[in-house]
N, C-alpha and C positions, 0 to 999 in steps of 0.2 A: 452253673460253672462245672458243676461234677458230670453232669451227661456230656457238656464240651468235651473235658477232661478225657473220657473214655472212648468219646467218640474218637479223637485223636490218639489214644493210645490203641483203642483196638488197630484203628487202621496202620496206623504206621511200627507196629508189632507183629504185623501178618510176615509172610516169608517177603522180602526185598522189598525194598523201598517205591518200587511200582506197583506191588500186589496191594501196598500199604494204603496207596494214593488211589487207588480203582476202589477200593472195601469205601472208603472215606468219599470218595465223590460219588460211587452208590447211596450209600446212608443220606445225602443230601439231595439227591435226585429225586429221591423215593418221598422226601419231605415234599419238597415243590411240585410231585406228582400227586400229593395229596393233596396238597393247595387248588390245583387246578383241576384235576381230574377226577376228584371224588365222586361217588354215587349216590345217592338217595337212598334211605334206610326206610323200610319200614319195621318200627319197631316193633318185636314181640311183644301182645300182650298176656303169652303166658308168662305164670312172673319164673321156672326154672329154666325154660330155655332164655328168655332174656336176660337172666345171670350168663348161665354159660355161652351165651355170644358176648358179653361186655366183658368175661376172662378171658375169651380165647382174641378178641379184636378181631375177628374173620370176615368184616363187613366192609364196604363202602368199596375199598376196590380191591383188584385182583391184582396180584404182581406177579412181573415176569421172574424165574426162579434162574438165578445166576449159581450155579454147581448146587452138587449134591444136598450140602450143608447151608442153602441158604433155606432158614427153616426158619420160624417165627418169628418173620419180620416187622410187624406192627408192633407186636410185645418190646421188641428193643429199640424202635423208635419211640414208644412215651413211655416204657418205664428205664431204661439201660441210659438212654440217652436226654430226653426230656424233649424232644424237640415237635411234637407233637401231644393235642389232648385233645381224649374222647368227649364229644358233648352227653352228660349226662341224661340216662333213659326216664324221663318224666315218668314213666308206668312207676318205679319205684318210688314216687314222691306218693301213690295212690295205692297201696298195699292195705286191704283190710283182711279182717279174719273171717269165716264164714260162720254157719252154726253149728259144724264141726269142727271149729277151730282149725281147720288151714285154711294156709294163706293165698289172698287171690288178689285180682286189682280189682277196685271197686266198677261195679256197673255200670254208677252214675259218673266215670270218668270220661267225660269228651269230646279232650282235647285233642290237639292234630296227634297221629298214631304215627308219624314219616319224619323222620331227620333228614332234610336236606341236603344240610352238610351236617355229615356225623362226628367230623375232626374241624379243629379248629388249628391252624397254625399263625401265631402272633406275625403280625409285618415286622419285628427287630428279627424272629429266628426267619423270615423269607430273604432278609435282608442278608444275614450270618451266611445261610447255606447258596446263594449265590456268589458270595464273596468267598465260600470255601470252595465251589467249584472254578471260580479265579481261580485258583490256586493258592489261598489262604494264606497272601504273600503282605507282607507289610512294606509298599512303598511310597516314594516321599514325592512333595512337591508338584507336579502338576499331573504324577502317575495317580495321586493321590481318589480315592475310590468316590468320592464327595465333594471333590475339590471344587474350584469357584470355577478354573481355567475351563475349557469350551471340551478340554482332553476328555473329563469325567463324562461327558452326557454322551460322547460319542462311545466308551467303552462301556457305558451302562446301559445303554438301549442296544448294542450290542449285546451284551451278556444277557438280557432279559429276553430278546429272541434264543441263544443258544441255551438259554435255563431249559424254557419251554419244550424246547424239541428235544434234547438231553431226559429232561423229567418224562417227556411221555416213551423213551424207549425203557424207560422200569419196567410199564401195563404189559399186562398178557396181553401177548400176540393178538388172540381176538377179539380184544376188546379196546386195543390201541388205535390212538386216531392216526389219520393216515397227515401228511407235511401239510399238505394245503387247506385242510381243516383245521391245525393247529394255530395256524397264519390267519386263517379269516373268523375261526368263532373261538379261536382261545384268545388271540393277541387283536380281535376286532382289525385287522388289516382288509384291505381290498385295492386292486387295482386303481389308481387315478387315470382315468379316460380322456381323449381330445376330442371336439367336433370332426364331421369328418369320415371319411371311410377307405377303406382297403380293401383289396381283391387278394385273398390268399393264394388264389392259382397264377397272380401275375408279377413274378420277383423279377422281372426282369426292367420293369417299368423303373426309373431314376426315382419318379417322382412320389412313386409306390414302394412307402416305406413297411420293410418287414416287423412286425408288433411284437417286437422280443420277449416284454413285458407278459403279456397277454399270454403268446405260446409258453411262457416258462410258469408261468400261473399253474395254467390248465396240466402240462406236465407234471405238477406236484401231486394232480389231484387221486390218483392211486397209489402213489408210494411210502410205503410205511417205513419209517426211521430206524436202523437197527445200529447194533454197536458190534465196531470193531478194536481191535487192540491197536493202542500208540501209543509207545515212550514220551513221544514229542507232544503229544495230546493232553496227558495225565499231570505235566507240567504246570497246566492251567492255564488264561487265559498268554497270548503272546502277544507280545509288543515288537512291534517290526525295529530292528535294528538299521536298515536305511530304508528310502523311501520307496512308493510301489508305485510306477509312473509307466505311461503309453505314450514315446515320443516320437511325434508327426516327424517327418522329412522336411527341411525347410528345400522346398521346391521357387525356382527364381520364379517371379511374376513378370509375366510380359506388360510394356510399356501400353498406355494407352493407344499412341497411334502408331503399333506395331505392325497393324495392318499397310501403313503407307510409308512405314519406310524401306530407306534403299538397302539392297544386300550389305553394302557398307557399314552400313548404320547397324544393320543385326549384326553381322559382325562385331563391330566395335563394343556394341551390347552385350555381347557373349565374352566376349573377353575380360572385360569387367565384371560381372558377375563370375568370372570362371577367377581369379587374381583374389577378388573378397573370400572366397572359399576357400582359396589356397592360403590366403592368409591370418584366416582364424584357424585351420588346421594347424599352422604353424605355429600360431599362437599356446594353440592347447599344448603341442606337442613340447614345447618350451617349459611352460608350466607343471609340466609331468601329470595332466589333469586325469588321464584315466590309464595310469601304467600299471596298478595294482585292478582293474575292473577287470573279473572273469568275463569271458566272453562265448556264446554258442552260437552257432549254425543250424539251425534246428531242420534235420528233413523231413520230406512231405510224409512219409511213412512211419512218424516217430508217433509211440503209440500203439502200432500195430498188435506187440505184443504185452496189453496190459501190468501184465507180473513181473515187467524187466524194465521198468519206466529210469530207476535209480542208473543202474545198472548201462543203460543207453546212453541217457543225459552225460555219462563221466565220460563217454566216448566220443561227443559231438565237436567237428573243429570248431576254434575259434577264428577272430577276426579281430582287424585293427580298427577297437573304437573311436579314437580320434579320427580316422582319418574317415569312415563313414559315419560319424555320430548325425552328422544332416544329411545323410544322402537315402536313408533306408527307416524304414519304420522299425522300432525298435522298444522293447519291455523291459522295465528295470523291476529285479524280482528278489526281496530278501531270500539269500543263501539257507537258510535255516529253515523257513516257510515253506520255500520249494520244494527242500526235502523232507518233508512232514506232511504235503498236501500231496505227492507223488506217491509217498509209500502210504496213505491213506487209498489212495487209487488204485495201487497194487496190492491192498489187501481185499478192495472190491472183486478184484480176478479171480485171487484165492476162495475167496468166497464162492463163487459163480463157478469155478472146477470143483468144491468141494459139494455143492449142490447135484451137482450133474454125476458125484458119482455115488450117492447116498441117496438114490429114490426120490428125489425131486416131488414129489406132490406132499409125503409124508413128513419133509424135511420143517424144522424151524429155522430160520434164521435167521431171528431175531434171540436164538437162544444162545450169542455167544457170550464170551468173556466180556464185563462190563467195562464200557469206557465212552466220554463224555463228547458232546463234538467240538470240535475245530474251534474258536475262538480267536482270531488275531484285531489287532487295530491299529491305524497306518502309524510312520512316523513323520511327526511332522505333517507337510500339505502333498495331497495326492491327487491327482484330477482323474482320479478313478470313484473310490468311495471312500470311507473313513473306517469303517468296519467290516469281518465276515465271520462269516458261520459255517461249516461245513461239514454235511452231516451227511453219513452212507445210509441210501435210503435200498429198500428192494420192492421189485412189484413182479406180480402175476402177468407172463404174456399169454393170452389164448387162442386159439386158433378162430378161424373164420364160422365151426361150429358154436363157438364158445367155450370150449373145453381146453384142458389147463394143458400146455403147452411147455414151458419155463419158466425160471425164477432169473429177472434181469436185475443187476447189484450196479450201482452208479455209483459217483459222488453228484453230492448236489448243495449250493452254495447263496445263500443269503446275504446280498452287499449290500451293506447299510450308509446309506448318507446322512449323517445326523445333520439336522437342524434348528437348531433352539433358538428360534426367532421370538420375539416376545413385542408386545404393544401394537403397532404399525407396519414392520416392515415384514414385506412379501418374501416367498420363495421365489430366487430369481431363477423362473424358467429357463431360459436359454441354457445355462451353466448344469443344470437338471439334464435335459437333453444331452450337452455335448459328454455330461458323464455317461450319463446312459449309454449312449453309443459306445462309446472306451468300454464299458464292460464288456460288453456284445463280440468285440474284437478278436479276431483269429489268432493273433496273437496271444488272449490272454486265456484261449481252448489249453493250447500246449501245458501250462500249471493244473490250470483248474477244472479242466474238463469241457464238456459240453453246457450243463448245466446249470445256469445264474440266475437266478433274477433280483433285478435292482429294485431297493425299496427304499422308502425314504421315511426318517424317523424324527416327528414333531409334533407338536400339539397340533386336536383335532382340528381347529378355529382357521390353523395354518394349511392343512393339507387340502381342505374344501373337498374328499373325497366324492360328495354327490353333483358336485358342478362339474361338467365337461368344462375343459379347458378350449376356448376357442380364444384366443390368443392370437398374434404373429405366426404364419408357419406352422398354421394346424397342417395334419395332416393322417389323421385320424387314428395314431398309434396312441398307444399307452405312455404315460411318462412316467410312471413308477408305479409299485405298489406300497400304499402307503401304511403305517404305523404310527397310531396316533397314541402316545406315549402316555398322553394325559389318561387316558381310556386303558391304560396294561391294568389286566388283574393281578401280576405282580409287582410288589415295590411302588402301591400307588401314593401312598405317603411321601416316600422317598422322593420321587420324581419331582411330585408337588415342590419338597422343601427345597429342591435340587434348582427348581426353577425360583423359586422364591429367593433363595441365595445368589440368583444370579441374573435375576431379572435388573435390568440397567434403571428402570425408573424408582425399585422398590431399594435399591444400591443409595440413589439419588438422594432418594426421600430420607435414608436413615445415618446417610454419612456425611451429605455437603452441605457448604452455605450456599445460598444462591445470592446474586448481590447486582444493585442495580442503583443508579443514581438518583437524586434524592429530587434535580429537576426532573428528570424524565418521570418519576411518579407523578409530581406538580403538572405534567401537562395531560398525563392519562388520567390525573383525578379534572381538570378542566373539561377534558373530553366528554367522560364520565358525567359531567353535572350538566353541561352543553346538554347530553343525549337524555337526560332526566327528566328536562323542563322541557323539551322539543315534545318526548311521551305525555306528560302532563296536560299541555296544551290540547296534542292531536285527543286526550279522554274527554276533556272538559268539550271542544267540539263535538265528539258521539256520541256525549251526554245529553246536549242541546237536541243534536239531531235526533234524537230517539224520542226524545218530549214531544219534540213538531210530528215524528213520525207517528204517533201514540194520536195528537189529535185529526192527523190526517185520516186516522185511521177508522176512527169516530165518524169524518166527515164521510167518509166512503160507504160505512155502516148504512147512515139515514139515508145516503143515495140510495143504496141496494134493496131500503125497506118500500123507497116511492118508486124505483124503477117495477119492483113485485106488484108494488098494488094497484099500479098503470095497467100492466101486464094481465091481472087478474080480470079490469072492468075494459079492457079495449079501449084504450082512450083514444080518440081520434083525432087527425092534426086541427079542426075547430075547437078541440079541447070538451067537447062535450061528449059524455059519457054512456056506452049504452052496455044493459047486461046481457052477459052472455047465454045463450040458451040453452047451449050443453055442459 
């Protein structure tokens, strides 16, 4: 309680209430970077320098240093704070004197000399410091962090990917794992495959679907996670205030035998479908159903100038949403999110100028001001994903020598589809897909960028990551990349009880009656005793049968013994005997 204590007093006593909340979701970061990214020790077996590494803590990993004064930072995470503890150095349990009387470890000591993991951090404080990088908010009801509702597993396997990638922009630069290594050997993720194949050189093909999945995989795979400043970030996780949708064009369907009718007839056709649209416009427009909906025009060239994204969007006309809400494809996007994923976007720019003009090969950029990534999660139903993550990554471009070239800075975004299926029932495919697709959407570039990829988060048992999907309407894409929650090295307890709590049969077994009538039992116990004596009978039969077969089997014996000893003397068909000469 005293290391809480300070932890939250240091932080939120540093200068402004943001510097407060960056100090504090560092200290947390740093914890769950030791959780998962620690190093292997081997420990000294002199016994003064292994003193002076277990006072100074300078082992297992290396951190990235956020200003001047971030200065002994293992030291105040297990003793200032408590939230971490050193495994103690066995050499010390083995200290004899010699015949000089100092001290040494005994010779015959020899047991393993390597700590594995040299820190230990309990699942309540992995549990604490993800909830503080929430934003160590206390809210009620179905926002609730553990709660039974379907809300808790979809922000929670949510915050467990943005722990992860948050935690590993603590590690020094060199020694930090790059996004797509975080996703497949920290968090055990991997692509789910379809039967099936594709021609990357042939997009133009209808039937030749592009593998967003797969390309957005393989895109993570050099880019290292770094951190930039956000007000809107440091807030902790957010909760969309309305919902995040991709809505189709309701386009008329032509009749089946439109082929054969008279111009009349399409006519008359068009008119009536032209009168329903005019009349649920009217409808809405009655309603006052979208008179308060901001509205954009977005053009083709929005974007151009990375660092003026905020800046543009407040310049873009609007339109009248009633009166196109079915005529145009169209993205509904919380107000607050936009502007917090946009100015995340435009600190990428900043970044990418500020490299270009500070020596580029010598540059860190992962050495800025610490702050955590992106976390939001939908409201309500979304036929997008339920979750995201959104984390400014950078990578090295080289030339066709190989030689370093630029520092490219992106956003890049983690959409998570939770699924807490439990007992029997499947991931329904189709529904997988048509989200998929909706991410992918040009539409949803404009917010978020170029860079998505859709993963899907559920017990391992559910996602069958090793079985190709050949299904209905393969077509050899990727359908996610999956996240098998049950398998996170963070909050694996949690998860467990998470599911435990809200598994529907384990619900069943400890809170209902189950009830059933008292003839219907009387005719399943008839059934039941029917089907008893019916086995009985059939044993008592291939009891008999096996006796007979037991002296069949006898009989077959003595045949086998006169047909050998026939064999042996050539008996011949007059039955008399002669012996054989060879």
């Amino acid at each position: 309680c005293n290391g809480f204590s300070a932890l939250r007093t240091d932080g939120w006593t540093a200068e402004g209430a943001s510097e407060g909340a960056s100090k504090q979701a560092l200290a947390v970061a740093r914890v769950l970077a030791i959780a998962l990214y620690q190093e292997e020790l081997e420990v000294p077996m002199d016994i003064e320098t292994a003193m002076e590494r277990a006072m100074r803590l300078d082992y297992g990993i290396e951190f990235e240093r956020f200003g001047t004064n971030d200065i002994n930072i293992m030291y105040h995470l297990v003793t200032s704070y408590g939230l971490v503890v050193p495994v103690p150095f066995e050499t010390f349990d083995h200290v004899v004197l010699d015949e000089a009387g100092n001290t040494q470890v005994d010779p015959a000591f020899t047991q393993p000399k390597s700590l594995k993991k040299p820190y230990l951090v309990d699942p309540a404080i992995q549990l604490l410091c993800v909830w503080l990088l929430e934003g160590g908010k206390r809210v009620e009801d179905s926002y609730d962090f553990l709660e039974r509702t379907l809300f808790p597993f979809e922000a929670l396997s949510t915050q467990i990917v943005g722990s992860a990638i948050t935690a590993a922009t603590t590690v020094a630069q060199e020694k930090r794992k790059r996004i797509q290594s975080i996703l497949k050997d920290t968090l055990n993720m991997q692509p789910k495959s379809s039967s099936g194949k594709t021609d990357p050189d042939n997009r133009a093909d209808p039937d030749n679907k592009t593998d967003h999945v797969q390309e957005a995989w393989d895109a993570l795979e050099d880019v290292t996670p770094v951190s930039v400043w956000s007000d809107f970030v440091l807030n902790g996780m957010y909760h969309q205030q309305s919902a995040m949708s991709l809505n189709e064009p309701t386009i008329p369907t032509k009749p089946e035998n439109f082929e054969e009718m008279t111009t009349a007839q399409v006519m008359e056709w068009m008119e009536t479908e032209k009168n329903e649209r005019l009349n649920a416009r009217e409808a809405r427009m009655r309603l006052n159903r979208w008179d308060g909906l901001e509205t954009k025009q977005v053009d083709p060239n929005f974007g151009s100038n990375p660092r003026e994204l905020i800046s543009e969007l407040d310049t873009l006309d609007g339109f009248d949403a009633s009166c196109q809400e079915t005529a145009v494809p169209t993205f509904d996007m919380d107000k607050k999110l936009t502007g917090g994923l946009l100015k995340m976007r435009e600190a990428c720019g900043h970044l990418e100028k500020t490299i270009r003009e500070t020596e580029a090969p010598q540059f860190n950029p992962t050495n800025q001001k610490f702050c955590p990534s992106l976390t939001t999660v939908a409201q309500g139903s979304s036929n997008l994903a339920d979750g995201y993550v959104s984390t400014v990554g950078a990578r090295k471009i080289t030339d066709n020598a190989g030689n370093f070239s630029r520092w490219e800075v992106e956003l890049f975004t983690a959409c998570v589809q939770a699924k807490d299926y439990f007992d029997s029932t499947p991931i329904g495919i189709e529904d997988i897909r048509d989200n998929r697709d909706k991410i992918h959407n040009s539409l949803v570039d404009i917010i978020f960028g170029f860079n998505r990829l859709y993963c899907v988060a559920s017990r391992q048992d559910k996602l069958r990551l090793d079985i190709p999907y050949s299904g209905n309407k393969v077509n050899g894409t990727s359908l996610y990349a999956g996240f098998p929650t049950d398998k996170s090295p963070l909050l694996t307890k949690s998860m467990d009880k998470l599911d435990e709590r809200r598994r529907q049969s384990q619900k069943t077994d400890k809170n209902a009656y189950r009830i059933t009538t008292r003839q219907d039992m009387n005719v399943v116990r008839n059934i039941v005793s029917w089907m008893r004596d019916s086995l009985d009978k059939i044993n008592t039969q291939s009891r008999r049968g096996k006796e007979n077969n037991e002296n069949a089997g006898e009989m077959d014996q003595f045949e086998d013994e006169d047909a050998a000893d026939d064999e042996e003397h050539d008996v011949e068909p007059d039955g008399n005997a002669t012996r054989r000469d060879d």
